[in-house]
C-alpha positions in Angstrom: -12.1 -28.4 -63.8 -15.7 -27.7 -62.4 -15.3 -29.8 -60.1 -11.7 -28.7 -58.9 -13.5 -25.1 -58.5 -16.2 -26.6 -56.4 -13.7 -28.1 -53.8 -11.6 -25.5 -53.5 -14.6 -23.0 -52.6 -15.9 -25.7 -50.0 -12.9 -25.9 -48.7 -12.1 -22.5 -48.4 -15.4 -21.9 -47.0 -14.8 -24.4 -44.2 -11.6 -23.0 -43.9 -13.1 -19.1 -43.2 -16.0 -21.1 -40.7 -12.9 -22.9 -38.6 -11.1 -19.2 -38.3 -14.3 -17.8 -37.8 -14.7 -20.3 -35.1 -11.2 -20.2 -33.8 -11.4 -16.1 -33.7 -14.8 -16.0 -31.4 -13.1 -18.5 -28.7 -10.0 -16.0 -28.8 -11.6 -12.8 -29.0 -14.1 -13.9 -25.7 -11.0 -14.9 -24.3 -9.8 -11.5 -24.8 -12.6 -10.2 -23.7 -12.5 -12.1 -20.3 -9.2 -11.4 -19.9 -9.3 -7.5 -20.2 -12.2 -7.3 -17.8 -10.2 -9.6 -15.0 -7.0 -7.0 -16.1 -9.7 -3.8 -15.9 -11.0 -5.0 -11.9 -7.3 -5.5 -11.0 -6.6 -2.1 -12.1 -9.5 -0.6 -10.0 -8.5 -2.7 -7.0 -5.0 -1.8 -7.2 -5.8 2.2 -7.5 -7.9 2.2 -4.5 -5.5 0.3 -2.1 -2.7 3.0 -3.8 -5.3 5.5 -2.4 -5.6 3.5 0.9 -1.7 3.9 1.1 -1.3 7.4 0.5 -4.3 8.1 3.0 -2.2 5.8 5.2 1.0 7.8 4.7 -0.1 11.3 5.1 -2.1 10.0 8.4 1.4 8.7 9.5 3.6 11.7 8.0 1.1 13.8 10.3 2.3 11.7 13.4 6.0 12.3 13.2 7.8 14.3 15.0 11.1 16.1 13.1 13.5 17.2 15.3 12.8 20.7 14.1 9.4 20.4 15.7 10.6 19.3 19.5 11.0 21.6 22.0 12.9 21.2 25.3 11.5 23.1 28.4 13.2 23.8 31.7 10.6 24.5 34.5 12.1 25.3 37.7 15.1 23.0 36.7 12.8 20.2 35.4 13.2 19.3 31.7 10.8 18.5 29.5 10.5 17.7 25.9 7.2 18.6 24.0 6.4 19.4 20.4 5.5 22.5 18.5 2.4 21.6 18.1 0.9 20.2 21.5 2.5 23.7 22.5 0.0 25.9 19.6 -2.8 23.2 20.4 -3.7 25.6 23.0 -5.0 28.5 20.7 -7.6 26.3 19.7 -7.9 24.0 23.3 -8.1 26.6 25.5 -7.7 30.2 23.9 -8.2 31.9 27.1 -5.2 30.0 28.6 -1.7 31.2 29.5 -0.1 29.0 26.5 -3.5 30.3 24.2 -2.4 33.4 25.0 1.3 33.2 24.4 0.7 31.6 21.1 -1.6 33.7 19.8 0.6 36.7 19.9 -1.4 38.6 22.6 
């Protein structure tokens, strides 16, 4: 019986050292895994922040309809924005369209 006792706890103990074993190589390969998951994740954040720079550069850049305004000088049309319009406040305050937009 002794004897019986004395194999099971050797082979339970090599048992527990092969898990033990078997648990490190799986838990570094967690490990490895989550920090190639973590750098993705930071990569992937700063291009979204790239983008979003990108698309409020580009949302600054269009023109809506709302914005365009059509001119007729002496009979000559012309199409401008809003904005190149107002530009002149801070272009040339002292200009006729600085003036006019300015409320002067």
């Amino acid at each position: 019986m002794e004897l019986a006792l004395q194999n099971y706890e050797r082979a339970s103990l090599e048992a527990t050292t092969e898990l033990r074993a078997v648990w490190e190589v799986e838990k570094e390969k967690l490990s490895r895994e989550r920090r190639i998951l973590e750098e993705d994740r930071r990569r992937l954040e700063l291009e979204a922040a790239e983008g979003a720079a990108e698309i409020a550069r580009v949302e600054g850049t269009v023109v809506r309809p709302a914005d365009r305004v059509l001119l007729d000088v002496g009979g000559t049309h012309f199409a401008t924005t809003r904005r190149t319009l107002t530009a002149a406040m801070d272009v040339a305050p002292d200009s006729y369209f600085g003036a006019m937009f300015s409320g002067r």
